[in-house]
DRENPA-162460 format. One record per residue (C-alpha): x, z, y; residue in three letters. Coordinates in steps of 0.25 Angstrom, whole numbers, padded with zeros to 4 digits, always signed. Example, Ala and Ser with C-alpha at 12.3 -4.5 7.8 and 13.67 -1.06 7.14 Angstrom:
// DRENPA-162460
+0049+0031-0018ALA
+0055+0029-0004SER
//
This chain:
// DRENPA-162460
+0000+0000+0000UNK
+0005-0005+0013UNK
+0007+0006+0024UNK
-0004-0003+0031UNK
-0014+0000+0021UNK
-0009+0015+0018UNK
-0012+0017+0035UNK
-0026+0010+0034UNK
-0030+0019+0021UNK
-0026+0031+0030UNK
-0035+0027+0041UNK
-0046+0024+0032UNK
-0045+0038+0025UNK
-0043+0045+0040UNK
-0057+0037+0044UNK
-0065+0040+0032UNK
-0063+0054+0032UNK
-0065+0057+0047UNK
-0078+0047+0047UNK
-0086+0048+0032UNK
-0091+0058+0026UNK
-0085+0062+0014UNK
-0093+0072+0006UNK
-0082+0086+0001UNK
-0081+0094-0010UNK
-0074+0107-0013UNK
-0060+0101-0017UNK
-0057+0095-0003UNK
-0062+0107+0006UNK
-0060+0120-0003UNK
-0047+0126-0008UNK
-0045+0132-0020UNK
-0047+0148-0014UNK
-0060+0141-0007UNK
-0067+0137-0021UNK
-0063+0151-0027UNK
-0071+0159-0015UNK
-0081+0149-0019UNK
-0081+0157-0033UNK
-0079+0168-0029UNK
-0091+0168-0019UNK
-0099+0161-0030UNK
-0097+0173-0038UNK
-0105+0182-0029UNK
-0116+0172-0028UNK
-0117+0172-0044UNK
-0118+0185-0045UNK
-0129+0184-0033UNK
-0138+0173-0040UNK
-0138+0184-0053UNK
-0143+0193-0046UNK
-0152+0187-0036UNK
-0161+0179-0045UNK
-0175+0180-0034UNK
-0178+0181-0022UNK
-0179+0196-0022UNK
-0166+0198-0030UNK
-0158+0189-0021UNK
-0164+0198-0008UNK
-0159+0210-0015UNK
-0147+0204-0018UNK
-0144+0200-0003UNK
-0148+0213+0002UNK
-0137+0220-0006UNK
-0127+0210-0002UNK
-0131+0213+0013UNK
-0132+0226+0013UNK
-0118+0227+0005UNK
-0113+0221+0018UNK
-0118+0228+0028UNK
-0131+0222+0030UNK
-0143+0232+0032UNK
-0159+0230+0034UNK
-0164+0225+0047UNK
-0171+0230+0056UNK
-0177+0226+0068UNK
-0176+0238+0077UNK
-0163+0239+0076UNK
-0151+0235+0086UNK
-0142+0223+0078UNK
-0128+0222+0084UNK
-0119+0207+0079UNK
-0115+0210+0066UNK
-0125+0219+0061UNK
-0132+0214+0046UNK
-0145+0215+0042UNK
-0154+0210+0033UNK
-0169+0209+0031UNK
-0178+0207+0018UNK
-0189+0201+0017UNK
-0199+0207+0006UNK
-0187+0207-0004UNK
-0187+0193-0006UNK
-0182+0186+0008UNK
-0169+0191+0018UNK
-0163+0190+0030UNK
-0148+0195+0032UNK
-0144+0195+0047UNK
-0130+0195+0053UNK
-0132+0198+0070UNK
-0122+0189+0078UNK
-0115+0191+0089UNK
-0122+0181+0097UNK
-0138+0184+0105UNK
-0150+0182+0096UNK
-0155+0170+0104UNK
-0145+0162+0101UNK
-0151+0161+0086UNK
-0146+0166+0074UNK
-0139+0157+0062UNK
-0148+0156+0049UNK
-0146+0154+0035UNK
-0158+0155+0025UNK
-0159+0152+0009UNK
-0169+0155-0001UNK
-0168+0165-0012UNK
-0178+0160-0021UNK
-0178+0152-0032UNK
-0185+0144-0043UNK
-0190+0153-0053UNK
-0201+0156-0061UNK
-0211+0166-0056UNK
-0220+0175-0064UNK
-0235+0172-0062UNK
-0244+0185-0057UNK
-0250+0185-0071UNK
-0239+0182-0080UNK
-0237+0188-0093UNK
-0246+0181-0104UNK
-0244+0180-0121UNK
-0246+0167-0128UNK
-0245+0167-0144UNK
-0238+0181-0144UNK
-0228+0176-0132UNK
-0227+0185-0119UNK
-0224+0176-0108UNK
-0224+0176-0091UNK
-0230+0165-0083UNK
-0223+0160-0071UNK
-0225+0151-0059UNK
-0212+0144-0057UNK
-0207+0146-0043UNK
-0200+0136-0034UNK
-0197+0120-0038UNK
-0192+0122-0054UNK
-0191+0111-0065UNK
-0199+0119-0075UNK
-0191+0115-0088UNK
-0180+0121-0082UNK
-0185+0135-0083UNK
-0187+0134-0099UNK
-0179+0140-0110UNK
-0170+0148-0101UNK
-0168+0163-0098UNK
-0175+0170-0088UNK
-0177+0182-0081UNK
-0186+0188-0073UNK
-0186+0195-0061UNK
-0193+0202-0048UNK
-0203+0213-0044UNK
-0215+0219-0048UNK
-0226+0226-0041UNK
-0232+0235-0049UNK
-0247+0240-0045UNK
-0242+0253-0040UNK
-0233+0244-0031UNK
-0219+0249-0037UNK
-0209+0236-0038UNK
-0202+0233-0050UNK
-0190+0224-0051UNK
-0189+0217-0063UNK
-0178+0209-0066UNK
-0178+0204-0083UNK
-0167+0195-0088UNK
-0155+0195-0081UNK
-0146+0206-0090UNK
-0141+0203-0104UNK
-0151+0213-0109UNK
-0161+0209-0105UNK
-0174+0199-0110UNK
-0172+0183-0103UNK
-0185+0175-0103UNK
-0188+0162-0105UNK
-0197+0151-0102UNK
-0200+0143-0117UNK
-0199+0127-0118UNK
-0204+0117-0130UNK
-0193+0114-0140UNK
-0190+0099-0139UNK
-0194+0095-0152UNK
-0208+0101-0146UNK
-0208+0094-0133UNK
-0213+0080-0135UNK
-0224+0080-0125UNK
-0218+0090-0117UNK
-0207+0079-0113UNK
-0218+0071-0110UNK
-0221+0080-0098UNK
-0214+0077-0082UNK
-0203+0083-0081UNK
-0210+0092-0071UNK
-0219+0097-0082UNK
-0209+0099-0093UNK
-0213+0112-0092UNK
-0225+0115-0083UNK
-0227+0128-0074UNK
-0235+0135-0084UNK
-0226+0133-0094UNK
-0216+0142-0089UNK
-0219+0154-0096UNK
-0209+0165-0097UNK
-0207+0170-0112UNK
-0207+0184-0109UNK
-0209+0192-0126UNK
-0214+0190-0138UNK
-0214+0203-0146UNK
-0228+0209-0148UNK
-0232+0223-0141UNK
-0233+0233-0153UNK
-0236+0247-0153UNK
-0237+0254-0169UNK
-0246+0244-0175UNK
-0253+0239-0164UNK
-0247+0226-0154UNK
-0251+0216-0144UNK
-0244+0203-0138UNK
-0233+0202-0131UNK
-0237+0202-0118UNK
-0241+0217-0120UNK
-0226+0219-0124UNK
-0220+0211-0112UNK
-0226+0220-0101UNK
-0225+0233-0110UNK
-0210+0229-0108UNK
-0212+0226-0094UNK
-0220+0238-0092UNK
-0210+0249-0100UNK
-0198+0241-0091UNK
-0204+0241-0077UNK
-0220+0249-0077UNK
-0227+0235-0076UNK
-0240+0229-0081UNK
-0244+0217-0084UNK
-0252+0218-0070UNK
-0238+0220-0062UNK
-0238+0206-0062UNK
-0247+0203-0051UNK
-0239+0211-0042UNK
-0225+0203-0046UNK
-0214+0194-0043UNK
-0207+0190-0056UNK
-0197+0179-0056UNK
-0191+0171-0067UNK
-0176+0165-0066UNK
-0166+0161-0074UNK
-0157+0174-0081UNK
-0144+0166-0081UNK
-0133+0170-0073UNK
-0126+0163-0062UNK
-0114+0155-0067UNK
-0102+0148-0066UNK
-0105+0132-0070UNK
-0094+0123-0073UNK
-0080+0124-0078UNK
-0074+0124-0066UNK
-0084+0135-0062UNK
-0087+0129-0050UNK
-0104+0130-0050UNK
-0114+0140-0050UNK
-0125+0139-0059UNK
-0138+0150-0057UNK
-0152+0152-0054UNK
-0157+0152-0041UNK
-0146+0145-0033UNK
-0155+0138-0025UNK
-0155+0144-0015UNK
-0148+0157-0020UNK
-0136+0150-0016UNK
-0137+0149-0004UNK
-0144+0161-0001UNK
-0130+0171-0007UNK
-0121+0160+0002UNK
-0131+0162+0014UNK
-0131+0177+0012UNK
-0115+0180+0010UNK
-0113+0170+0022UNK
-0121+0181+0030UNK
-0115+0194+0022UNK
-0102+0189+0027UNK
-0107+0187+0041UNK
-0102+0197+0051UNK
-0100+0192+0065UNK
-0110+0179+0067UNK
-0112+0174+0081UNK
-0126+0171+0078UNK
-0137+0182+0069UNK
-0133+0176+0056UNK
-0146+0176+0046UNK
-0147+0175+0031UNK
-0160+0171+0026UNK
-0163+0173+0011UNK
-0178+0168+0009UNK
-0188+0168-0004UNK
-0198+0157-0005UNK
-0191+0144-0002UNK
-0193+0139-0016UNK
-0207+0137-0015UNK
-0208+0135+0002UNK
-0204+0148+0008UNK
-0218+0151+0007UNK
-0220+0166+0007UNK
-0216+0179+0017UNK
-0203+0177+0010UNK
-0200+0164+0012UNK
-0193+0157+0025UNK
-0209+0153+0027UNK
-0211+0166+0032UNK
-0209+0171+0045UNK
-0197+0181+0040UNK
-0185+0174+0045UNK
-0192+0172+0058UNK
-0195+0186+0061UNK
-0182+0192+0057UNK
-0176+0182+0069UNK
-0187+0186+0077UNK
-0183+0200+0074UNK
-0169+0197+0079UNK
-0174+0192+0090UNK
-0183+0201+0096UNK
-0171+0213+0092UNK
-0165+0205+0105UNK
-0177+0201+0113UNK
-0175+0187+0109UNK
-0186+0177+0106UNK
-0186+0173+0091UNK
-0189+0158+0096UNK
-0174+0160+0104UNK
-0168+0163+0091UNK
-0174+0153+0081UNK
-0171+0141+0090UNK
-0156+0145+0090UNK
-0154+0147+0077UNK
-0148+0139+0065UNK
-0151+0139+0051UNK
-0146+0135+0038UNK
-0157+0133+0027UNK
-0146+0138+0015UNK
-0154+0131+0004UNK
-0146+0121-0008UNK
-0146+0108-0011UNK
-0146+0098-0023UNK
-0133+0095-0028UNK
-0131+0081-0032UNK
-0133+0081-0048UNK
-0123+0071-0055UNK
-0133+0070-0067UNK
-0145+0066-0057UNK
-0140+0060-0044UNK
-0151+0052-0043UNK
-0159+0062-0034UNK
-0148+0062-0026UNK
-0141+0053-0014UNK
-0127+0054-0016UNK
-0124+0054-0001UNK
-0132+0066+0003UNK
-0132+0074-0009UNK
-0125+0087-0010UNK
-0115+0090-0021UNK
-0109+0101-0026UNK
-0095+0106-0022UNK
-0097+0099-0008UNK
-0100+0110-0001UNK
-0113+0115+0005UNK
-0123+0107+0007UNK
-0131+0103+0022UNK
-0145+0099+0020UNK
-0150+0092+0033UNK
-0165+0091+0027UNK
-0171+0095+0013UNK
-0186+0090+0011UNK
-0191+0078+0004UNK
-0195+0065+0007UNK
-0195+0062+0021UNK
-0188+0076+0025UNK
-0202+0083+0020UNK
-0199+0099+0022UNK
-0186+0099+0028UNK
-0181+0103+0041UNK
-0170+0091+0043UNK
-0160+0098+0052UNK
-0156+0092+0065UNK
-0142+0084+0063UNK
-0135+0095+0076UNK
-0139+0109+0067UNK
-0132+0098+0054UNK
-0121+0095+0062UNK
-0120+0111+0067UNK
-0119+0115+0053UNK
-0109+0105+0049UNK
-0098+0109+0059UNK
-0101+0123+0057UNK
-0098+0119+0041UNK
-0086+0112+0046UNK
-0079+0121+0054UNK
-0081+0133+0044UNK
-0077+0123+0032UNK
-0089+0121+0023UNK
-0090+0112+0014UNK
-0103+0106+0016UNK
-0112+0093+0013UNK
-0125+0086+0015UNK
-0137+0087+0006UNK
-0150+0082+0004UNK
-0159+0086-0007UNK
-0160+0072-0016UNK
-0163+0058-0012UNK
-0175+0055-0003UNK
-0188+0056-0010UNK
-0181+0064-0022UNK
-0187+0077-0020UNK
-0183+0086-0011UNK
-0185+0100-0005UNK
-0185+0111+0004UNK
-0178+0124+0010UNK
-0181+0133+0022UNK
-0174+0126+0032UNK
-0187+0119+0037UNK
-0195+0134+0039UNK
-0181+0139+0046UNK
-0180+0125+0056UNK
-0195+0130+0058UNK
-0192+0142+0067UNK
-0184+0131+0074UNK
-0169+0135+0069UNK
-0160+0124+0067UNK
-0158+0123+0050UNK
-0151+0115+0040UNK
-0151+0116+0026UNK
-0137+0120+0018UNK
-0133+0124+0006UNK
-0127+0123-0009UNK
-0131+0111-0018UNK
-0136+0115-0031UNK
-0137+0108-0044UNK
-0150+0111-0052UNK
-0157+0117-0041UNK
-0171+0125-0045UNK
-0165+0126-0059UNK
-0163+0139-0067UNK
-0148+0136-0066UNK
-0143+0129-0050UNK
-0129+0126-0049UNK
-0121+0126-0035UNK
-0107+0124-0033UNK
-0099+0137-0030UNK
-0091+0128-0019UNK
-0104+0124-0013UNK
-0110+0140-0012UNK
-0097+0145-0006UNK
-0096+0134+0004UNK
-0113+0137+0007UNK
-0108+0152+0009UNK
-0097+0147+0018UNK
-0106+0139+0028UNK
-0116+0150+0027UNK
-0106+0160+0033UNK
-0099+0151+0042UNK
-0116+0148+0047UNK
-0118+0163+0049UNK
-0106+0164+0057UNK
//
């Protein structure tokens, strides 16, 4: 090669790099000790997703990482001062965790909010039933699921019961070695001839998803009924309830399997309740290791979105609106002052491209994994049906913000035109007339039993997170 052609390659190369777009993954911006914070971090978030299995567990779990750092219940009476943490929850299912800044309250305050609930199978009101000597629980399954995907695999079952004298029991079945696992029973294939013949929507249908819960007769001497009777004799010697506690319950359903390590190279998660678990622990240590933001930094850990955010608990409620409001009358400010300065990321996830289906994706816009967080200017479907679309100058804000603070981020969108599609809070946030954008982690097999993120990706969401808050 002539020195010529050796000069024009060069200037080639300079010109493509500082005018295309070029799409990064971990090995051009992380270093060796950057990928091994990655796991390390990833092993707290494991450890989080095991234990925070609903909505009310992950709350619970988020107030014990808070108030271990300093963090206490807030009050609206009180004087707050810059730095000062508190945190308020919201009927044990929903919470806020705020940072005070340095700067007035009317000069808005920075917003993160993700979900903490997931798809699951819920417990109908009148659950418990026995068909030919077999004790099983009814369920209405909750959020968007693949039904099949929720046979023939261990389950446990967890959340509260009210009892008639109002006491609250916590019930939590099938997460230690010794205990029972239930399961949800599918036809054998030799059996399933005109099952196959269903959609693949109705492989198995709603009502099928019947919880095998005992099959052991109730005896006593010579005398014995069904099982059902010994189900809730169990659950009645265990926890002092009947059968009619059940009106008066919230009982959930979820995988029993453990958050693990995937791949040889151990470089993904793979758990239940990633979406938007994920981004809910990356959102809530970016605020825990907040100490000195200019602007009031907010966490927002919100129940509900899976099936609208419909509910007291869900961002469709008035209840992030009134702790600002709150804020704002604490210093004579109106709330409307506050809401119209402020920025907000909707921290929710986003579809991975999948290798062994890329037909639902469009190469150029999808996400992938190891590239970093991902910045989703609009969800929806269609034409941009239930999304809020954010403006190109709050993009653009977030992108140098990224940039300067060295996160590795890219563009998604949520499938191809007219594939699908979806939703998260950002469009009830933009409402209350906040500047938002969606970010996140891209996820493989989202909505499944098992969700798979990348541990580069989740670091670098928690970086971006902090770097926001600040």
């Amino acid at each position: 090669m002539s020195k010529n052609d050796k000069k024009e390659n060069k200037i080639i190369k300079e010109l493509k790099e500082k005018l295309l777009y070029e799409r990064k993954n971990i090995c051009q911006v992380m270093t060796d000790e950057q990928i091994k914070d990655a796991d390390r971090f990833c092993e707290g978030y494991k450890t989080f997703l095991d234990n925070a299995k609903t909505e009310r567990e992950a709350c619970d779990e988020a107030v014990k990482i808070a108030r271990t750092a300093g963090f206490c219940e807030y009050a609206p009476e009180n004087k707050y001062k810059a730095g000062d943490k508190v945190y308020r929850v919201n009927r044990g299912k929903a919470i806020i965790l705020a940072v005070f800044g340095s700067e007035p309250i009317q000069r808005g305050v920075n917003i993160i909010a993700s979900h903490i609930d997931s798809p699951r199978l819920d417990l109908k009101q009148n659950p418990l039933f026995e068909d030919n000597e077999l004790a099983y629980f009814k369920t209405h399954y909750y959020g968007g699921v693949k039904k099949y995907q929720w046979t023939a695999i261990p389950l446990s079952l967890h959340g509260v019961v009210v009892k008639g004298n109002g006491d609250v029991i916590k019930v939590t079945i099938g997460e230690n070695d010794d205990e029972p696992v239930f399961s949800v029973t599918d036809l054998l294939p030799h059996l399933a001839e005109q099952q196959y013949k269903r959609p693949a929507n109705e492989l198995i249908r709603g009502e099928e998803l019947n919880i095998l819960i005992g099959s052991r007769p109730y005896k006593e001497g010579d005398d014995f009924d069904g099982a059902r009777l010994s189900v809730i004799k169990i659950l009645h010697d265990k926890y002092g309830i009947t059968e009619h506690d059940f009106i008066s319950a919230e009982l959930e359903a979820v995988p029993a399997s453990k958050a693990r390590d995937i791949g040889f190279d151990r470089s993904i998660v793979g758990g239940y309740g990633q979406d938007d678990r994920v981004c809910a622990f990356t959102s809530l240590m970016g605020i825990i290791e907040t100490t000195s933001p200019k602007k009031t930094a907010v966490c927002v850990l919100a129940d509900k979105e899976e099936i609208g955010s419909y509910g007291n608990t869900g961002l469709g409620s008035d209840y992030l609106e009134d702790f600002i409001t709150d804020l704002a009358d604490s210093e004579g400010v109106a709330v409307r002052e506050v809401l119209r300065a402020s920025k907000c990321l909707s921290a929710d996830v986003c579809a991975a491209l999948d290798p062994t289906f890329p037909d639902v994706s469009e190469k150029n816009n999808a996400a992938f994994l190891n590239h970093g967080a991902v910045i989703t200017k609009y969800t929806g479907s269609k034409g941009k049906s239930g999304t809020n679309d954010a403006s190109a100058e709050y993009v653009g804000e977030i992108r140098k913000l990224f940039d300067a603070n060295d996160i590795l981020w890219q563009t998604g969108e949520l499938g191809k035109v007219d594939a699908g599609g979806g939703g998260t809070v950002a469009m009830l946030i933009s409402k209350l007339n906040v500047d938002t954008v969606d970010i996140g982690v891209p996820v493989l097999s989202m909505h499944a039993p098992m969700e798979l993120t990348a541990k580069a990706d989740v670091y670098m969401a928690y970086k971006g997170f902090k770097a926001f808050y600040c």
